[in-house]
Structure formats: structure tokens, C-alpha cells
C-alpha positions, 0 to 999 in steps of 0.5 A: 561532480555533485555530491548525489553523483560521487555517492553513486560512484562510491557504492559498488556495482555489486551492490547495487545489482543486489537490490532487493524488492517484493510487492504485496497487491490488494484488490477487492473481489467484485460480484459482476454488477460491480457490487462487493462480493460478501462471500467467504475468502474462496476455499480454492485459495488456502487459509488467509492466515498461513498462505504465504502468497494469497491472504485478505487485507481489511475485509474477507472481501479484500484480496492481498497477493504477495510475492517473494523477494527478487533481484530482477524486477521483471521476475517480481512482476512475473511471479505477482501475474502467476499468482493473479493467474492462480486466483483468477482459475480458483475464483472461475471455478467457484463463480462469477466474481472478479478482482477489482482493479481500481484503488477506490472501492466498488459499490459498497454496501452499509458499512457495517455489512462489509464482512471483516476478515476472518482467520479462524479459532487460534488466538493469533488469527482472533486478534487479526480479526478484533484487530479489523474490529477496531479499525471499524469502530475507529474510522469506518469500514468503508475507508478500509475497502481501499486498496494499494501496491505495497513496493518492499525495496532493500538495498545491502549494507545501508545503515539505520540513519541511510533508511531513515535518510532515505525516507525523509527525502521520500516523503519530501518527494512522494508527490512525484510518484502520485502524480505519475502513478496515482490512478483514482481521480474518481469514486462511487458515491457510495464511498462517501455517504454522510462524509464530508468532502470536496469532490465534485459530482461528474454523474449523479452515482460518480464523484471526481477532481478534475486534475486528482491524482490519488483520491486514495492519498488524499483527505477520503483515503487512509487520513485520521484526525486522531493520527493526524496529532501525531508528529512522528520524526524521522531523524532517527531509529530511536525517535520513531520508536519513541515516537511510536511506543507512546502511541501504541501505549497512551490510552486515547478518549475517544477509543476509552469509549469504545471500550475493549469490549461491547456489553455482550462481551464481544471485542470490539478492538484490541486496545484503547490507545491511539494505535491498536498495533504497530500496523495501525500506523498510516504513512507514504513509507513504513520502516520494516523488518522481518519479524519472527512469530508473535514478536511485535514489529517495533521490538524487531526494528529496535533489536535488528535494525531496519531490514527493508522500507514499505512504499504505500503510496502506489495506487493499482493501474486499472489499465496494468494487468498485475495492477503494476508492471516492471517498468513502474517497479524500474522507476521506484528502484531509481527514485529510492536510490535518488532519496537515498543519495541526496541530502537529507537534513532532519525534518522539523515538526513545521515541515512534517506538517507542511509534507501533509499539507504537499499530499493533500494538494498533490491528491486532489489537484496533482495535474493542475497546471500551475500548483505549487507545493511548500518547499523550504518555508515557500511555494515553489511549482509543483512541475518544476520540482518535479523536472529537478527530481526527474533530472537527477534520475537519469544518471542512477538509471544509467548506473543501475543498467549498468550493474544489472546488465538490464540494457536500457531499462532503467533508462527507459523507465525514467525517459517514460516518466519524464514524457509523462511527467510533461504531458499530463493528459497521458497520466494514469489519472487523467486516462481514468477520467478520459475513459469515464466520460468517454466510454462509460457515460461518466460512470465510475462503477461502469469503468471499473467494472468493464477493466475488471473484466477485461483483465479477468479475460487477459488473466485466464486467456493466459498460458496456465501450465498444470505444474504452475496449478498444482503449486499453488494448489498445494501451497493452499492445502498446506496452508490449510493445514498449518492453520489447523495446527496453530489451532490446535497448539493454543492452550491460553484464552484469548484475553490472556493472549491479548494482554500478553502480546500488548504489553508495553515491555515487548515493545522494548529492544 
């Protein structure tokens, strides 16, 4: 028996039916021509700063649901439709927009028409507002109009070093889950007005790679020059801090000449260092813990410990109704545990730089037969890793059907990987691509657009009873209220509150 296989053995069926898990979808909201809508964050929906399952990401355009945390991945899914269904109702009854399915925007306007999102007069929601501000100034508004499925997964009792484990592996082998899932292998036009890129054209308004996978986690999507300087370790809870801490306090050139504020006295970001806020911080996998109000996210985590980990990695499935479905989420909960179970040796800053390298080639060119990655110092293929990995799943799928009593789900879902993973042309990126030139004429704007409706009309065709309305209906006007009295509490002037929570002190455990 191999090492992975006694690790399993040792962690109790308890534990692993214990598992934990949430999802947080952002989706851009979309005028019928497949334009971006500019109107308000719908009223119908509550206060984005205080709804606990409907708020905005980047832009006021830009819509996050989130659901709870779950034992079961079917109900994760189930309660993220219900609250699709809810959005989709508000939405029809305010007009004629519809969420948009793909990751890679629609059509854009100029970049500094992309409204920012906004969350009313309190200090707290001013700073998620300058915060975008920033994020503007600092790599564009467009790249921000991008959306994902954030996976939140915890399993009981792992330690500190077993997260940090598991994310080293995860970023050895997050290739795998962008040429399974990865579903944006084309974009508008509009999205890379006067940037450099490799994209080859399909139509004259479609770009595309012949065998991308995720455009979204490639060189066009949450990439920076100025993060890419930084090499942020792994190994440990204290050295990520460490790591972290220096570039959320060290002033960096380029954004001294932002400056805090614009002559006329606007913000235009919170800070001037590498990294406004912790959030800033771009990765396939995030540690994270829970945090109490006003506290800062790495004072939290060197306090408490890592409570969860953050897969950002996941691109929305245009042809998936929630974006994701249970038998994706079935697969993440197994390749998580097969990173936690394998060995993981400490990364070194040549191999955080050779996992970069892996992600771009992998976005751009993940079904191209023959590619090769960088492995141990060598280039080994791509697929054959891939088989290793996928091999190694099938025992963890049988112990967690198992332990959950779920049947053959778990199995199920990795057999479904493994057939995709050998016919590439039955991946979500390759049908995007079939679909385009097949039905759309090469247009992405026209794929796009005709998904968003077709999910709009599966969404609202939906058994809606009135106690699912009216639950949400009164989680919007409480949150309505809350925000009101989060405004009403403030008493200390923006400038005070901001120097206050960015103080290097209250990042410190």
C-alpha cells in the first residue's frame, strides 16, 4: 500500500463525511445585445454591502452569489440555484438584463465607463469602493469584468503545515482542473483594445487559442507585472505571512505616483503599496479564515489559523445552469484531499516560477496534443501527468462514497474526469469553441449571449414557490437596513478610518 493510500486509511470516515464546502459565482449583468449593463446593482437584490447571499464583486455590474457552507455538495448547488432563481425573478421584474455565463466578459464599454461598485456612505463601504478605485488605476477596469466560481472547501482537524501542504500540491497540479473545467478559449475584441496579446483572431470582433483552456488564468486574465515580483512561499503559515505583510506595507514606485489622492481631493486607492488589502493578492488558491468585523484577513489567519482554503481557479460553465454543478464540486472535494494526501515537499522560489510558467502554457495551449509542463527540473507531457493525478483519485472517491453514504457519486465524478481528461474534444473549452463557429457564425458575443438566455428561460421556468421568494425577499430588506445602520453608527471621517485599518500594527497576530 503507498503512502497516499495509508493516509486515507488513517483519517476516520467521521471526518471525511465532515467535509465542508461553499461557493461564491460572479457573473456580469448583461443588456440584451450582450452589452454590459451600467445600471444600479438592482434594488430587488438588497444592499451589496450587507446581503449575505447577493452583493457585487469589481463593478456595480458585476454579481457575486454566495452560498452557505454545506456537508452535501448537491445541497451547495441546490441552495446557489435558489438563489439564481431569486435574482433572475428581481432582475425580470426590473427589465430586460441577464446574467452572463461565460468568465470572459461581454461587450465592454471604454474602461473608465465600467461603473465601480458602490456601498453607500459608511466608512466600511467607501473603502470597498476606493479599494476598486485602486484596482483601476493599477491594471485596468476591464481585466476586473472577469468572473470565476470561488470552491471554499474545509475538511476537521487539519493543521496549519496539512493546509499549507495541500496547497503546495494544488498549485503543483491546478493544471488539471483548468484543462477539465477551464471554459473561456475565446473572448470579444473588446476586452483587449490596446493590450498586447497572442490571441489569434476567429471573426473580426472574436479572438481565440485553438487548444486555450482558461484565457481567464492566463496572461489576459488576473496577471500583474507588479505582483508577479512577488515569490510567496508556501512552506509555512509564518512565511506567507511574512511574505504577505511586506507587500501590503512596502510603498511601491509605481503606485506612489497614483498617489492616495487625485488633485481634487478624490481617492484614488487606499494605499500606495504593492497591495492595497490582503484581497489584492492574486492566486489559483487562497488560505483563509473567517474574520470578525473590521479585523484584517492576515491578523485573522496568524491569530486563528487557517479555517478553510479559496479555489479560484474555476471558470463558470456557460452550458451548466448554476455556472457549476455537484458532480465538478464531487471532483474538486477528491482532488483536494489527493493534495492533501500526497507528499508535499517545500516549493523553492525556482519551482514558484516554473508553476507560473505550467499556468500560462496550460491556459493558452491545455488541449494541445503533446505539451509538456515543467516537472522536478524537466518536461514531462502534460496528459501523462494528468493520467498519474487522475489515477491516484479513484481510491479517495471510493472512500468518500463511502463515508457519505453518496452511492457512487464520488466514483462517478472521477470516471467522468477521466473520460473527459482522454477526449479532449469533449472538454468544456473545446465545446465553447465547437458552439462558436458551429452555431454562432465565429462570434463569441453571439455564443455568450444566446447561453445567457437560454439559462435565463431554464432559471425562471423553474418551480419558484412563494416561501423561497419571500426569504430572500426579506433577506434583501434586512440587509437594507443593516447598511443603514452601519451609516448611521460612523462617527470618524474617512481619512482616520482608512489610516486606522491599514496600520501595519493590526496586521500582527
Amino acid at each position: 500500500m503507498n503512502r497516499l493510500q495509508q493516509r486515507l486509511q488513517d483519517i476516520a470516515p467521521a471526518r471525511l463525511a465532515a467535509i465542508k464546502r461553499g461557493i461564491e459565482k460572479e457573473s456580469l449583468r448583461a443588456q440584451p445585445d450582450g452589452a454590459l449593463a451600467l445600471t444600479p446593482h438592482p434594488a430587488g437584490l438588497g444592499s451589496a454591502l450587507t446581503n449575505p447571499h447577493i452583493t457585487t464583486d469589481f463593478s456595480e455590474s458585476q454579481l457575486e452569489l454566495v452560498t452557505g457552507v454545506h456537508q452535501d455538495a448537491q445541497a451547495a448547488i441546490d441552495e446557489l440555484t435558489r438563489i439564481h432563481q431569486f435574482t433572475y425573478h428581481v432582475m425580470a421584474e426590473a427589465g430586460d438584463e441577464m446574467m452572463w455565463v461565460s468568465s470572459m466578459p461581454c461587450g465592454l464599454p471604454t474602461d473608465e465607463t465600467i461603473p465601480l461598485g458602490r456601498y453607500g456612505s459608511s466608512n466600511v463601504g467607501r473603502a470597498k469602493s476606493v479599494y476598486r478605485m485602486g484596482l483601476g488605476h493599477r491594471y485596468g477596469r476591464r481585466m476586473q469584468t472577469i468572473s470565476g466560481i470561488h470552491y471554499n472547501w474545509s475538511l476537521p482537524g487539519l493543521s496549519n503545515d496539512e493546509y499549507f501542504a495541500l496547497i503546495r500540491n494544488f498549485r503543483r497540479q491546478s493544471f488539471v482542473l483548468l484543462v477539465l473545467f477551464g471554459a473561456s478559449p475565446a473572448v470579444c475584441a473588446s476586452f483587449v483594445e490596446g493590450r498586447q496579446h497572442e490571441l489569434q483572431p476567429l471573426t473580426e470582433r472574436t479572438l481565440h487559442m485553438p487548444h486555450g483552456t482558461s484565457l481567464r488564468m492566463g496572461r489576459l486574465g488576473y496577471q500583474s507585472d507588479a505582483q508577479a515580483s512577488l515569490s510567496v512561499s508556501y512552506n509555512s503559515l509564518e512565511g506567507y505571512g511574512a511574505s504577505l505583510q511586506e507587500a501590503l506595507t512596502k510603498p511601491y514606485p509605481a503606485y506612489e505616483a497614483v498617489g492616495i489622492r487625485n488633485p481634487g481631493g478624490d481617492y484614488n486607492q487606499l494605499a500606495t503599496t504593492l497591495l492595497q488589502i490582503e484581497n489584492e493578492f492574486y492566486g489559483t488558491i487562497r488560505p483563509k479564515r473567517v474574520i470578525f468585523p473590521g479585523e484584517r484577513p492576515l491578523h485573522a489567519l496568524r491569530e486563528r489559523g487557517v479555517e478553510y482554503v479559496e479555489v479560484r481557479c474555476m471558470d463558470l460553465d456557460p452550458f451548466l445552469p448554476a455556472g457549476i454543478d455537484a458532480a465538478t464540486a464531487r471532483f474538486l472535494d477528491v482532488f483536494l484531499m489527493h493534495c492533501l494526501l500526497q507528499d508535499s515537499p517545500n516549493d523553492t522560489p525556482d519551482e514558484i516560477a516554473a508553476l507560473a510558467r505550467n499556468q500560462h502554457r496550460t491556459a493558452a495551449r491545455g488541449r494541445e496534443p503533446g505539451l509538456t509542463l515543467e516537472r522536478g527540473g524537466r518536461e514531462v507531457k502534460l496528459a501523462d501527468w494528468g493520467d498519474e493525478v487522475l489515477a491516484e483519485c479513484g481510491p479517495i472517491a471510493q472512500a468518500l462514497d463511502a463515508a457519505t453514504g453518496a452511492g457512487s457519486d464520488y466514483r462517478e465524478a472521477v470516471a467522468a474526469a477521466v473520460t473527459a481528461w482522454s477526449q479532449p474534444d469533449s472538454l468544456p473549452s473545446a465545446r465553447v469553441l465547437q458552439a462558436l463557429r458551429q452555431e454562432h457564425d465565429g462570434s463569441f458575443i453571439g455564443f455568450a449571449r444566446a447561453q445567457s438566455l437560454r439559462t435565463q428561460r431554464a432559471m425562471l421556468a423553474l418551480p419558484y414557490p412563494p416561501e423561497m421568494a419571500a426569504h430572500f425577499r426579506a433577506l434583501a430588506e434586512q440587509s437594507v437596513e443593516e447598511q443603514k445602520a452601519i451609516e448611521a453608527a460612523d462617527t470618524m471621517p474617512f481619512e482616520i478610518y482608512r489610516q486606522a485599518y491599514l496600520a501595519p500594527r493590526r496586521l500582527i497576530a
